[in-house]
C-alpha positions as CSV (number, residue, x, y, z in Angstrom):
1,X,48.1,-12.6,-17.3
2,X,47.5,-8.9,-17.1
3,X,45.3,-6.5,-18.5
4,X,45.9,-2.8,-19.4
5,X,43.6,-0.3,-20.6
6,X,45.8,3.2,-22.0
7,X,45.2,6.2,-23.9
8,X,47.9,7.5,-25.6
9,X,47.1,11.6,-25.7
10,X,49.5,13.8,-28.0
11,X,49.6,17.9,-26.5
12,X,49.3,20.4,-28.7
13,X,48.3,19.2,-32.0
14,X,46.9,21.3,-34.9
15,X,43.8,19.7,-34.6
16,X,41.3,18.3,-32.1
17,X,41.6,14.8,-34.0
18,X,43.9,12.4,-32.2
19,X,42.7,9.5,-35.1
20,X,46.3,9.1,-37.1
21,X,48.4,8.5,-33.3
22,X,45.9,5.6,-32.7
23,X,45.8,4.1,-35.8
24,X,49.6,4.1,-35.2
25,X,49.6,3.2,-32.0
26,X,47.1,-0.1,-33.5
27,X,49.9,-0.7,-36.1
28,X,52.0,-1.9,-33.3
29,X,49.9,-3.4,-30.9
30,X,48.8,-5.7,-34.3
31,X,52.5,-6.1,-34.9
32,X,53.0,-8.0,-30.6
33,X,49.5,-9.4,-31.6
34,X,50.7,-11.2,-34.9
35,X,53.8,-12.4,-32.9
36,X,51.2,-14.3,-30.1
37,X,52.6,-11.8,-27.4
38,X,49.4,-9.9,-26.3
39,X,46.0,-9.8,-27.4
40,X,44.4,-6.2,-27.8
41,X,40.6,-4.3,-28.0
42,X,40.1,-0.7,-29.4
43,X,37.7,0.9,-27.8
44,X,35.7,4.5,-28.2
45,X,37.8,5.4,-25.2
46,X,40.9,3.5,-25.4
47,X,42.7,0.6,-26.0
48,X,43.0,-2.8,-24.0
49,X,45.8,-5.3,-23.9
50,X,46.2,-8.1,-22.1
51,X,49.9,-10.4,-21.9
52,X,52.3,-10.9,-20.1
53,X,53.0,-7.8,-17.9
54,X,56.9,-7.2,-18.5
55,X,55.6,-7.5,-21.9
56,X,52.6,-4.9,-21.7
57,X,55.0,-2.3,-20.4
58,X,57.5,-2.5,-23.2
59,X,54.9,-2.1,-25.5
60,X,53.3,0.5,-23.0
61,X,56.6,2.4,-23.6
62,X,56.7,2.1,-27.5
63,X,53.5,3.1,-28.4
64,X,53.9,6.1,-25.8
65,X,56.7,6.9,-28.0
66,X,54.7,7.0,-31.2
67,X,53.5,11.0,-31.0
68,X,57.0,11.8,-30.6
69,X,57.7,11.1,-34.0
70,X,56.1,14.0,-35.8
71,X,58.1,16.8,-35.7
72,X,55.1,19.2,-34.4
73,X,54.5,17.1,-31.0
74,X,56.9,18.0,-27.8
75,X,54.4,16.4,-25.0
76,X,52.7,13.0,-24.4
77,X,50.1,12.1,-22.0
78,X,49.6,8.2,-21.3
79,X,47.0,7.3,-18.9
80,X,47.4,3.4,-17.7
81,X,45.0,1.4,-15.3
82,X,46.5,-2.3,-14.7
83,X,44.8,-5.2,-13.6
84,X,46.8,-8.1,-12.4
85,X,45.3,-10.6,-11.0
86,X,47.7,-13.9,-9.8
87,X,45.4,-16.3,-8.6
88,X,43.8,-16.9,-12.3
89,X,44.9,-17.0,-15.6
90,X,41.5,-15.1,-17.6
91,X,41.8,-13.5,-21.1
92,X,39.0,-9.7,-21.5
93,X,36.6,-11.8,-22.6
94,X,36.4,-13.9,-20.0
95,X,35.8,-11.1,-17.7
96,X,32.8,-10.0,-19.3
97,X,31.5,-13.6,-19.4
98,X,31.7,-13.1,-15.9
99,X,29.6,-10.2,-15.2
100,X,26.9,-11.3,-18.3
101,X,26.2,-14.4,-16.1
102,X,24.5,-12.1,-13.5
103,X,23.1,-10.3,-15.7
């Protein structure tokens, strides 16, 4: 199980509002989520999956691809931090769960 936090950044739009790529970019990620491949948290920042890491990266690559598809937008930035831990199988929540309990 892997987790992956991205942000999906279009270049040069006409406005300072990035709101319509990630509601997009949700559309998708509900689409994996619907199918039981990932699970998936929208956050002020950006968004966090967690799956199946050949998995996360093919849908890494499609919702990178997702600005491209209006006419006006040449140039995508993704930014993507992985976490990838072997030795135990533990979903976001979990996680937090971990760090409340010293809390």
């Amino acid at each position: 199980m892997a987790i992956i936090d991205f942000v999906v950044i279009p270049v040069g739009t006409q406005t300072p509002s990035i709101s319509k790529y990630v509601a997009e970019v949700q559309t998708i990620l509900e689409k994996y989520k619907q199918q039981g491949d990932i699970d998936y948290t929208l956050t002020p920042m950006n968004t966090q999956v967690e799956g199946d890491l050949s998995t996360l990266l093919s849908v890494i690559e499609e919702v990178h691809e997702v600005p491209f598809k209006h006419e006006d937008i040449n140039r995508v930035s993704t930014n993507i931090r992985i976490d990838d831990r072997r030795d135990k199988q533990r979903k976001m929540i979990e996680k937090i769960d971990s760090v409340n309990k010293h809390l």
